[in-house]
C-alpha positions as CSV (number, residue, x, y, z in Angstrom):
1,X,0.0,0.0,0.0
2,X,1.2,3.5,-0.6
3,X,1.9,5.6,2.2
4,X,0.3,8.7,3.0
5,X,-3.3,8.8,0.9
6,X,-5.1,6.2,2.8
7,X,-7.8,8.1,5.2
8,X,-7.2,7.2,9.0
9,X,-9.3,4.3,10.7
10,X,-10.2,5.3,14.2
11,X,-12.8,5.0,16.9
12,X,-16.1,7.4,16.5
13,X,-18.6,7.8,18.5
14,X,-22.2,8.5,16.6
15,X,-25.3,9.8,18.4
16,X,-28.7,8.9,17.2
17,X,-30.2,12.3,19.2
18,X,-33.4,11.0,18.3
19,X,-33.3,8.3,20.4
20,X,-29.9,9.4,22.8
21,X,-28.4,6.1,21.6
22,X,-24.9,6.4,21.4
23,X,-22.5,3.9,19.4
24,X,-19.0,3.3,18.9
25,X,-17.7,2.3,15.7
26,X,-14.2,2.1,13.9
27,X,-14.8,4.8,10.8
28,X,-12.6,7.3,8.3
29,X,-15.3,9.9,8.8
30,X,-13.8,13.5,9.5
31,X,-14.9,15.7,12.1
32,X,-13.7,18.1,14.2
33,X,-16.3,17.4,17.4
34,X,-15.0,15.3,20.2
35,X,-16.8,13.9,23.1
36,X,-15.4,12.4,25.8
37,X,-16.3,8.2,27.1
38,X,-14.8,5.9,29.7
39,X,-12.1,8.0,29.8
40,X,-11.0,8.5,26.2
41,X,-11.5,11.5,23.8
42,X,-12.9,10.1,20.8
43,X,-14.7,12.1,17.4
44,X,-18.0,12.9,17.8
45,X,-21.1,12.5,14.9
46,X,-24.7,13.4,15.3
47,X,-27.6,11.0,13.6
48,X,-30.6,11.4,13.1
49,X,-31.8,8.0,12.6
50,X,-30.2,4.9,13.3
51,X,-31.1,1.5,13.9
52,X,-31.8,2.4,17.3
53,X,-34.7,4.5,16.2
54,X,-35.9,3.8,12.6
55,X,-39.3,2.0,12.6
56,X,-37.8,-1.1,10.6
57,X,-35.8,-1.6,13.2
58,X,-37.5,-1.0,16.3
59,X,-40.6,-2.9,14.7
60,X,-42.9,0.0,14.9
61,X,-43.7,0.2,11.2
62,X,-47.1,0.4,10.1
63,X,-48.5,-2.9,8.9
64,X,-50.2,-1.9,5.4
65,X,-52.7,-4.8,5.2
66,X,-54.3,-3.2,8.4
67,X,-53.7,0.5,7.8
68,X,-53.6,2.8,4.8
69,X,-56.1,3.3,1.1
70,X,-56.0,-0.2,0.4
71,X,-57.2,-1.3,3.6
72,X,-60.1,1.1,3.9
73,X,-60.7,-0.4,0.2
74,X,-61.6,-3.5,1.7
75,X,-63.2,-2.6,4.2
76,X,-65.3,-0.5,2.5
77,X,-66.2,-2.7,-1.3
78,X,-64.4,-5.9,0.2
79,X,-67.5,-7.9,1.0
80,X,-68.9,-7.4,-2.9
81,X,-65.5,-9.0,-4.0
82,X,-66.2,-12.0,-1.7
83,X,-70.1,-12.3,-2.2
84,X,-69.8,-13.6,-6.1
């Protein structure tokens, strides 16, 4: 590998503030924010979503076949479909 144009690999912290979730990974991401945790001063990165708060995740997603046009479709004209 060639010296000097490979990005450094180093601890972040990111911060999902819409959940106060905070997570260390290994990243090349730049900033110039630092937080310190457990003793260490590491580079800081505000989220706002991660997998600590995105519905997929968190399994708060709205189930279509209960919610939504479609289902008020059915509910609505669904019996005429079923009555032939």
């Amino acid at each position: 590998m060639k010296e000097g144009i490979h990005p450094e690999y180093r601890t972040v912290v990111f911060h999902d503030t819409s959940a106060d979730a905070y997570f260390k990974v290994g990243s090349t991401i730049k900033t110039e924010r630092t937080i310190e945790m457990d003793g260490k001063t590491f580079p800081y990165i505000t989220l706002d979503v991660s997998s600590a708060s995105h519905v997929f995740y968190t399994g708060k997603q709205k189930d279509l076949t209960r919610e939504g046009r479609a289902a008020r479709f059915n509910q609505r004209f669904g019996r005429f479909a079923n009555s032939r």
